[in-house]
C-alpha positions as CSV (number, residue, x, y, z in Angstrom):
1,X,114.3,148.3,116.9
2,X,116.6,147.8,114.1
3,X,116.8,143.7,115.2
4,X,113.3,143.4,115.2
5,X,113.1,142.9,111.3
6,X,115.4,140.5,110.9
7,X,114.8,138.7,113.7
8,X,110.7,138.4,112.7
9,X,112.1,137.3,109.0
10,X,114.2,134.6,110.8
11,X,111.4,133.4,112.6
12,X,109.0,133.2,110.0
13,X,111.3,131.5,107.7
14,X,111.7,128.6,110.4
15,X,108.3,128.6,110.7
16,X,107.4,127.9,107.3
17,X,110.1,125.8,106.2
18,X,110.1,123.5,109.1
19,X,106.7,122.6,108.8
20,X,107.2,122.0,105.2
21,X,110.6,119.9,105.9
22,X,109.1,117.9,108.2
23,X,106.1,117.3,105.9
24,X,108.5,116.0,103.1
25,X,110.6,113.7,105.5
26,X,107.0,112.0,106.3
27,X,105.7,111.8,102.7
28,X,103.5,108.6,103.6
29,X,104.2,105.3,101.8
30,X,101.2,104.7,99.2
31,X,101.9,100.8,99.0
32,X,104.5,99.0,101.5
33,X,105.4,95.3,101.3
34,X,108.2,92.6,102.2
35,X,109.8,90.1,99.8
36,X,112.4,87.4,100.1
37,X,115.6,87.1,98.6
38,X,119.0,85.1,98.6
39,X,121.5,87.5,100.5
40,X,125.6,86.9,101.6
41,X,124.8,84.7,104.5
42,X,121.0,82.8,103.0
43,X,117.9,84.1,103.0
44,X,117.0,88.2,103.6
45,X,113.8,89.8,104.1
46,X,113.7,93.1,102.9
47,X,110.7,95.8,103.5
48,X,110.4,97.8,100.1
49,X,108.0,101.3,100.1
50,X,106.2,102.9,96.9
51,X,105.4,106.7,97.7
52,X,103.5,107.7,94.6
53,X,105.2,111.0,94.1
54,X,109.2,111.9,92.9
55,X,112.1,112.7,94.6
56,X,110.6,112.2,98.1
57,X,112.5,111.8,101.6
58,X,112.8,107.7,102.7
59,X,110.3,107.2,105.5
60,X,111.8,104.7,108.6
61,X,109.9,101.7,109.6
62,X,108.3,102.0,113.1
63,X,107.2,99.4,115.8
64,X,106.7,100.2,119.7
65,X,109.1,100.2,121.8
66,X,112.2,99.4,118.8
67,X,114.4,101.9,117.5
68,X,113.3,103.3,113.8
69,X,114.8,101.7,111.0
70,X,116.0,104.2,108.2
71,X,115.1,103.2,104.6
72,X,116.9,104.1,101.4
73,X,116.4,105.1,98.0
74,X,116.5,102.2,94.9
75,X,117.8,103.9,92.0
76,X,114.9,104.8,89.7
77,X,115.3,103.0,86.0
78,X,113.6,106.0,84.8
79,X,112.6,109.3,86.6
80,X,110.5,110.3,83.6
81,X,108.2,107.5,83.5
82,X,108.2,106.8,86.9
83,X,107.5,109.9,88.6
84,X,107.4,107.7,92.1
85,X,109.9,107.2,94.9
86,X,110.8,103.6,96.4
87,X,112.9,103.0,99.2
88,X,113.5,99.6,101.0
89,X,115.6,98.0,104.0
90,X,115.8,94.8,105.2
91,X,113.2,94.2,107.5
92,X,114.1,92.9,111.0
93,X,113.0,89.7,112.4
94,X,110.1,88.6,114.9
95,X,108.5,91.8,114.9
96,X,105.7,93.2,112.7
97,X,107.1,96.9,111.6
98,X,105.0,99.4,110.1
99,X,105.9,102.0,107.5
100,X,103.8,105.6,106.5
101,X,100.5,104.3,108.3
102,X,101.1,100.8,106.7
103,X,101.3,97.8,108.9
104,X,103.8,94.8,107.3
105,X,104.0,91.4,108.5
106,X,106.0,89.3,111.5
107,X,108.6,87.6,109.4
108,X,110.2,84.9,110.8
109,X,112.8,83.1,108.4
110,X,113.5,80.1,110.9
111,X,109.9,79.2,111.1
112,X,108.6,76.4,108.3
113,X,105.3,78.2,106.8
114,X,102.3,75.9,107.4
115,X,100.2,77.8,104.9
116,X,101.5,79.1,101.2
117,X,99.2,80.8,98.3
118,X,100.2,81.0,94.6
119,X,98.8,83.4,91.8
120,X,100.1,84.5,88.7
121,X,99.3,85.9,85.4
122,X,97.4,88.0,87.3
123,X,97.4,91.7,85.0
124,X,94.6,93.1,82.7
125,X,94.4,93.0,78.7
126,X,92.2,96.3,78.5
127,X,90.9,94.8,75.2
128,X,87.3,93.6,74.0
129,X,87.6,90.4,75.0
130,X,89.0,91.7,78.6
131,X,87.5,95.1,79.8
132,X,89.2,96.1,83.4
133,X,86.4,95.7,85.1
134,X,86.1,93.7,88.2
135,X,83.6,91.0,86.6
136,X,85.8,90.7,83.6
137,X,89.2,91.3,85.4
138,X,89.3,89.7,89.5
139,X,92.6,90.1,90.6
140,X,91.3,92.0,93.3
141,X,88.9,89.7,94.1
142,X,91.8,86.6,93.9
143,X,93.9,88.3,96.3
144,X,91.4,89.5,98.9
145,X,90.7,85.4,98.9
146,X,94.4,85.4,99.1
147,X,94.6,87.7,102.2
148,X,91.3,85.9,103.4
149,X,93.2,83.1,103.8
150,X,96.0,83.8,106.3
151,X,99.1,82.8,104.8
152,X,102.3,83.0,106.0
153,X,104.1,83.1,102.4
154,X,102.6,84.7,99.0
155,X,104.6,83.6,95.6
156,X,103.6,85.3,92.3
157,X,104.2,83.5,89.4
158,X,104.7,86.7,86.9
159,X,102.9,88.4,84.7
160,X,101.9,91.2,86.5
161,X,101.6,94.2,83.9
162,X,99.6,93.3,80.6
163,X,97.7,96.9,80.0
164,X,101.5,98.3,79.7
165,X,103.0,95.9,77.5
166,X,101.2,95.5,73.7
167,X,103.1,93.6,71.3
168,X,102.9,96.2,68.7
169,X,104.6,99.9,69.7
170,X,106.1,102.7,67.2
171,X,110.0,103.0,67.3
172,X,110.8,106.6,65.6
173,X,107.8,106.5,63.8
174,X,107.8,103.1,62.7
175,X,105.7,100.3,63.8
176,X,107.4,96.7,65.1
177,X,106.7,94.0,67.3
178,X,108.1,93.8,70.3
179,X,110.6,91.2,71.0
180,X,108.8,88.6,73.3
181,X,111.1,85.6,73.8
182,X,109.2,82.9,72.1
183,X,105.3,82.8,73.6
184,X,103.4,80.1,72.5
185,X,100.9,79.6,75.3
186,X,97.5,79.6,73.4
187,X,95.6,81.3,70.3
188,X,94.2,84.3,72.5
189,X,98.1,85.8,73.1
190,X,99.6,88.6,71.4
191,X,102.3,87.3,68.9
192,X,105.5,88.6,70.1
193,X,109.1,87.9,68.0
194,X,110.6,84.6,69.1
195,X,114.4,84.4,68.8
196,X,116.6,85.3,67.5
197,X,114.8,88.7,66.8
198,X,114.7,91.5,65.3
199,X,115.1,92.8,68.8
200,X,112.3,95.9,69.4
201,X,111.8,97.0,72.8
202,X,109.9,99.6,74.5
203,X,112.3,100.9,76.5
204,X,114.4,101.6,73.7
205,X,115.5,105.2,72.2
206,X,112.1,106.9,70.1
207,X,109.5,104.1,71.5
208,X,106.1,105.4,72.1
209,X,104.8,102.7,74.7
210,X,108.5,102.8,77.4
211,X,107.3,100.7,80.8
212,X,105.6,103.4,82.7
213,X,104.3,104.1,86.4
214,X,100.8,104.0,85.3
215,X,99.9,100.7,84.3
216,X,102.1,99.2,87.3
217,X,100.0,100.9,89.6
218,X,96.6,100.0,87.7
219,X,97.4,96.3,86.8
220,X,99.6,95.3,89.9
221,X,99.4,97.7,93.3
222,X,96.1,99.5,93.2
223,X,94.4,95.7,93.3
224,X,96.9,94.1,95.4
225,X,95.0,96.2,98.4
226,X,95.2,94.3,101.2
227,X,97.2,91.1,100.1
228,X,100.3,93.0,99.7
229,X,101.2,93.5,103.3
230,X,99.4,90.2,104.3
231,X,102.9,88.1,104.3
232,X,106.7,88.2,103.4
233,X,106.5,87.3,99.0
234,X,108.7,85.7,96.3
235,X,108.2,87.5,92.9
236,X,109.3,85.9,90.2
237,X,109.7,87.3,86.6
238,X,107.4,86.8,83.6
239,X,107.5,87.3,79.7
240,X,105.6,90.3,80.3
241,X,108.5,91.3,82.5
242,X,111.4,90.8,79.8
243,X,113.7,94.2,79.2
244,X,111.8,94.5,76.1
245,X,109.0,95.1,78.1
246,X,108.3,96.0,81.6
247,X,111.0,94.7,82.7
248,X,112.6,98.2,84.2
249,X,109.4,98.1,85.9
250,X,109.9,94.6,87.9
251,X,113.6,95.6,88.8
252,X,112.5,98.5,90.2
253,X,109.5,97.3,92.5
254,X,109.8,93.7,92.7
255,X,113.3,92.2,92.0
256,X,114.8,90.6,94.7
257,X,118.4,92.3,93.8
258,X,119.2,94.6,96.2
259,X,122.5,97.1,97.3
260,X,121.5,96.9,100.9
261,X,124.3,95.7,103.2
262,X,123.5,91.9,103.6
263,X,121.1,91.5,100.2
264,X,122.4,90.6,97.0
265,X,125.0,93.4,96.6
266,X,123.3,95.0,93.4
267,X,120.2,96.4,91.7
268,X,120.0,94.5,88.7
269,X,118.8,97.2,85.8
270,X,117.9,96.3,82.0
271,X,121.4,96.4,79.6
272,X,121.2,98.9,77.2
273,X,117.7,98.6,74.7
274,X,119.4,100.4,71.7
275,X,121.1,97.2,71.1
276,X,119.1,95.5,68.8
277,X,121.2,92.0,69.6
278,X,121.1,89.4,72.4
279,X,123.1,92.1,74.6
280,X,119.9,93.7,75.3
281,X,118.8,90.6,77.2
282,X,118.9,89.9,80.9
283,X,119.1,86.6,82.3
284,X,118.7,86.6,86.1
285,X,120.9,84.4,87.8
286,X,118.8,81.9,90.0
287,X,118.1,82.3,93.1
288,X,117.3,79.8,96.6
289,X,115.2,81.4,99.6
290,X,113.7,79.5,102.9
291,X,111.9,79.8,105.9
292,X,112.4,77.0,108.0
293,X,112.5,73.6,106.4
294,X,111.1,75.0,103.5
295,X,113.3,75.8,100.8
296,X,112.0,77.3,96.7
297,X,114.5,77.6,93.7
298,X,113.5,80.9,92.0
299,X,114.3,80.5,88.1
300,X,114.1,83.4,85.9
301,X,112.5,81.8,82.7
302,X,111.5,84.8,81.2
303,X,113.8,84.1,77.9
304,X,112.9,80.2,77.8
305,X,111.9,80.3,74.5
306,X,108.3,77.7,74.6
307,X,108.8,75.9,71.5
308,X,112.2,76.4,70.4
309,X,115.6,75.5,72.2
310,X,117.0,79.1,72.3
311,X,119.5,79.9,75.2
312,X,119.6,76.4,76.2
313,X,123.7,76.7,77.6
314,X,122.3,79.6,80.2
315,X,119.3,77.2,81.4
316,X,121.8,74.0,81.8
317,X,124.4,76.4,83.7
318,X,121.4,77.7,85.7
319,X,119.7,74.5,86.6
320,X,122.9,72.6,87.4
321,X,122.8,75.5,90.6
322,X,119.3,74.8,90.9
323,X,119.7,71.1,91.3
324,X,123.2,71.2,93.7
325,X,120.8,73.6,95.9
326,X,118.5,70.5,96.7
327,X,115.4,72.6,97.2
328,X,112.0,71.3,98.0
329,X,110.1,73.6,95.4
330,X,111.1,74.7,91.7
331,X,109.2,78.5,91.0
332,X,109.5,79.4,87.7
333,X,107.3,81.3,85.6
334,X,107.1,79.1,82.4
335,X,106.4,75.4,83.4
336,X,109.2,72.8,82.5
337,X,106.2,70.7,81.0
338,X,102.6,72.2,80.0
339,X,100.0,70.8,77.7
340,X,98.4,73.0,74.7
341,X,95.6,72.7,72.3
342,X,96.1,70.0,69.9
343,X,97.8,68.5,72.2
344,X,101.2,70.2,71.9
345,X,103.8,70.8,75.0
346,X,106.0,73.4,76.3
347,X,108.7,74.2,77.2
348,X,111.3,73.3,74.8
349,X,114.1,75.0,76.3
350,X,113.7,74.1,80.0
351,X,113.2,70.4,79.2
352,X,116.1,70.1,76.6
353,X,118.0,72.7,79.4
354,X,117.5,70.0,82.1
355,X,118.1,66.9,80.4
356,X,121.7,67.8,79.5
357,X,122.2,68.3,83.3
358,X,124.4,66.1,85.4
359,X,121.8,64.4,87.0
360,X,119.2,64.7,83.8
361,X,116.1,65.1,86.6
362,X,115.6,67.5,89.4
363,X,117.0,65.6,93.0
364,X,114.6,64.0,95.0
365,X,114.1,66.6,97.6
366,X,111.9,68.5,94.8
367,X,108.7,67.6,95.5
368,X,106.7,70.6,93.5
369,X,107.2,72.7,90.5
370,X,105.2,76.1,90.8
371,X,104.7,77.7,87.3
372,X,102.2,80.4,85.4
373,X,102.3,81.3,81.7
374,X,99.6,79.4,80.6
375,X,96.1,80.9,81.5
376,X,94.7,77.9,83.5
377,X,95.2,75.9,86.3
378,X,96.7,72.5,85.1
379,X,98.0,70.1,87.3
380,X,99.9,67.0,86.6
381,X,102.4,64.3,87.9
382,X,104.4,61.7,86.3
383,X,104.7,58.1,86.3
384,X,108.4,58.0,87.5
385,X,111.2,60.6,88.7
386,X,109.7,63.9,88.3
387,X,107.8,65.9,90.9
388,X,104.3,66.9,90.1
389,X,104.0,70.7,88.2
390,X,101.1,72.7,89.0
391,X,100.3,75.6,86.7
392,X,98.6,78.6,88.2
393,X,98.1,81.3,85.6
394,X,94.4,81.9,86.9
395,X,94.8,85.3,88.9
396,X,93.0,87.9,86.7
397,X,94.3,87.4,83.0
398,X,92.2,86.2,80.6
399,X,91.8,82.6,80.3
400,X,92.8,80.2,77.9
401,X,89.6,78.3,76.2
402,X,92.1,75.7,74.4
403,X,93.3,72.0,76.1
404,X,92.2,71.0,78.3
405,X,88.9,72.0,79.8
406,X,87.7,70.2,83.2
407,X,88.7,67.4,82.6
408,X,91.6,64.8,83.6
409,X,93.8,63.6,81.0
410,X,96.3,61.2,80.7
411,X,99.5,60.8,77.9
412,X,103.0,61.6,76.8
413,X,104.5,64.5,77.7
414,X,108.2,64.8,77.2
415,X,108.8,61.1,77.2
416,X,106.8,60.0,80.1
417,X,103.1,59.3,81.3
418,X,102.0,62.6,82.5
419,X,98.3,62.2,84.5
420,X,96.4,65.0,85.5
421,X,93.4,67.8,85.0
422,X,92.8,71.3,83.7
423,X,90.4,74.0,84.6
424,X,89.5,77.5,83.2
425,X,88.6,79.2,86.1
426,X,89.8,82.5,88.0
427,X,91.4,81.2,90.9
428,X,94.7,80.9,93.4
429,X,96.4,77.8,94.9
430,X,96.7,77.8,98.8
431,X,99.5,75.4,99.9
432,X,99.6,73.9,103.3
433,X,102.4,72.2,104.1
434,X,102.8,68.7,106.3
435,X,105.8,67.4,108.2
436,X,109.0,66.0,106.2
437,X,107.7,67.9,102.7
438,X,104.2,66.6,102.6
439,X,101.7,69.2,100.8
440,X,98.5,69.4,100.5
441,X,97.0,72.3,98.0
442,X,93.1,73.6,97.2
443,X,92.6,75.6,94.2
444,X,90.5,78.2,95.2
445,X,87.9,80.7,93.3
446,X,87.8,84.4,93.7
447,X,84.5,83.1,96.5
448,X,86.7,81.1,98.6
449,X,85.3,78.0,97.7
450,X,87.5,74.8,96.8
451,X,87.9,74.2,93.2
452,X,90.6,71.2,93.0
453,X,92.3,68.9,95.5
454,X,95.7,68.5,95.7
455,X,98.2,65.8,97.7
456,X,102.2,64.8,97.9
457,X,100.4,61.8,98.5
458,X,99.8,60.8,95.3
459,X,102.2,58.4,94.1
460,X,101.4,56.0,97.5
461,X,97.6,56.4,97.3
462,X,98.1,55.4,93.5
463,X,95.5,58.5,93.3
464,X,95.6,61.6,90.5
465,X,98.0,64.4,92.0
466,X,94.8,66.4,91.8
467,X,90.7,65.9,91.9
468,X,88.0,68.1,91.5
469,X,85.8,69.2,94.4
């Protein structure tokens, strides 16, 4: 009898700790998605997991009849602000995977995508003017349209985290502006400092705002439903996504920079925020993904100061890669050329950046630039050697009530004839492309209905790049 006892203990032991083992190795993943990136040998797909909860065990992802495929952790920026656990691996080909009950897309990097949507801007003030409600704030809306619409490619434009990101915080009791790179989109943005400083940011020692969990989750993957397992996405970084910001926040879930065998070779992670000098800045090196014959330049503007020429030796070394790449589309968060109240123009930096390249003018394969920043849609095209720039900061921020309204416009913008139209409206940009780089694009409303017109034809047709519908 005297091996009964410890025999009972042993068995009760395994029976309570294997249940709870085995419930902590399938810790289901609360959001699941795939983006695109530039890895050692082109283009990787890579399947990246959120599980809402710390230090849990890496789900695999599943599909019938193939043999799991084990995630692995992403170092977390931050543990104490972001209590979650995100794990990724690169996501194998011509098969749709799932991951903790969530179903992710066939990707199929050698097949052109016949149908692309755009948003941007797409995160919530939480002020008077923009209560988070779903009347006042659509995202939701814009990217259940999104998913409505069946593409085989999403691109966001940046901006995802407003709520998280004020322009005023409290450094060791003190209060400061946050450093914000140089925003001169319109009269209803925060004022952020421009260059050269003084440098504040909220991820430094003693601030009383650092980029958080919370606000990710409420501006960017709680509304994303849906959408966010709909198709393979390109992220791109916005002001709002600067180190001085949320930036630890977009390294961590969205950043295409990756230590997986095959990806990039690193996670990129915000330098040091105690450094109140231009060391504290990241500049993400550019970066070139395709699928099929469809290749997009992704440009970190996120410094490119809008009315000033700051940094303009990093854009020039950046776009020179850009424009040796040859790519059919430029995505950048701040447009090379937008059009503000008054009229004034932006961007300063990218235009001055670009003109001092080699070539002074993006190759002729570029036959789109795909930009937010501003909060509208604005579309225009040029008389001679540029490609047309659309500008889709309509997917849930607030928008802009300065230049121009719905209307078409035509004048000088950075030296050349520059025709096109605005509109104020909540809305995406679904792209479907035609054979040998032809495009055709509809701006759609959060009800699925066709706002604007868009062609590649333009130039032939001696017709506006865009028309209202």
């Amino acid at each position: 009898m005297r091996f009964i006892k410890p025999l009972f203990i042993l068995i009760f032991v395994g029976c309570v700790a294997m249940p709870l083992a085995a419930l902590h190795a399938a810790d289901p993943a609360t959001y699941a998605y795939v983006l695109l990136g530039q890895g050692t040998k082109g283009t990787v797909a890579m399947a990246r997991a959120v599980i809402a909860a710390p230090n849990r065990a890496c789900p695999s992802l599943t599909a019938s009849g193939q043999k799991p495929v084990a995630m692995t952790l992403r170092s977390n920026p931050n543990p104490a602000t972001f209590p979650v656990t995100v794990c990724e691996a690169i996501y194998p080909a011509g098969k749709s995977y799932s991951v903790g009950g969530i179903a992710l897309p066939k990707v199929d990097l050698t097949a052109t995508p016949d149908r692309v949507v755009v948003v941007g801007d797409s995160g919530c003030k939480n002020s008077d003017k923009q209560p988070c409600d779903p009347a006042s704030w659509p995202f939701a809306s814009v990217l259940a349209t999104a998913a409505a619409e069946k593409p085989n490619l999403l691109v966001h434009v940046g901006d995802y985290n407003y709520r998280g990101t004020p322009s005023s915080i409290v450094v060791n009791g003190q209060p400061v502006k946050v450093y914000d790179a140089g925003d001169a989109d319109d009269e209803d943005e925060e004022d952020g400092v421009t260059p050269p400083g003084p440098y504040y940011s909220q991820n430094m020692t003693g601030s009383s705002v650092p980029d958080s969990w919370a606000p990710w989750q409420a501006d960017f993957f709680a509304p994303a439903g849906a959408a966010l397992s709909a198709a393979p996405w390109v992220f791109a970084r916005g002001n709002h996504e600067l180190c001085s910001r949320a930036g630890p926040g977009f390294l961590y879930f969205l950043d295409q920079g990756s230590s997986l065998p095959g990806a990039s070779g690193v996670q990129n992670a915000c330098p040091n925020q105690d450094q109140q000098t231009p060391a504290a800045l990241l500049f993400l090196p550019p970066i070139q993904v395709a699928m099929g014959n469809l290749s997009m330049a992704v440009v970190d503007t996120a410094n490119a100061d809008d009315t000033g020429v700051s940094y303009r030796a990093r854009y020039n070394a950046q776009l020179e890669t850009v424009v040796a790449g040859k790519p059919n589309w430029v995505v950048t968060h701040r447009p090379f050329w937008g059009i503000m109240k008054g009229p004034s123009f932006i961007n300063a930096t990218l235009q001055s950046a670009l003109a001092a390249t080699k070539k002074q003018a993006f190759p002729a394969s570029v036959t789109l630039v795909v930009s937010g920043h501003m909060h509208r849609f604005q579309a225009m095209a040029f008389d001679k050697g540029r490609p047309p720039q659309f500008i889709v900061g309509t997917g849930g921020v607030a928008q802009s009530k300065s230049f121009p309204k719905e209307n078409p416009f035509s004048m000088k913008v950075d030296g050349q004839t520059a025709t096109g139209l605005g509109l104020k409206a909540f809305s995406l940009m679904r792209i479907d492309l035609g054979k040998k780089g032809a495009w055709t694009a509809k701006l759609k409303g959060t009800d699925g209905k066709t706002l604007v017109h868009c062609t590649s034809d333009w130039a032939s047709t001696k017709e506006p790049v865009c028309v209202l519908k």
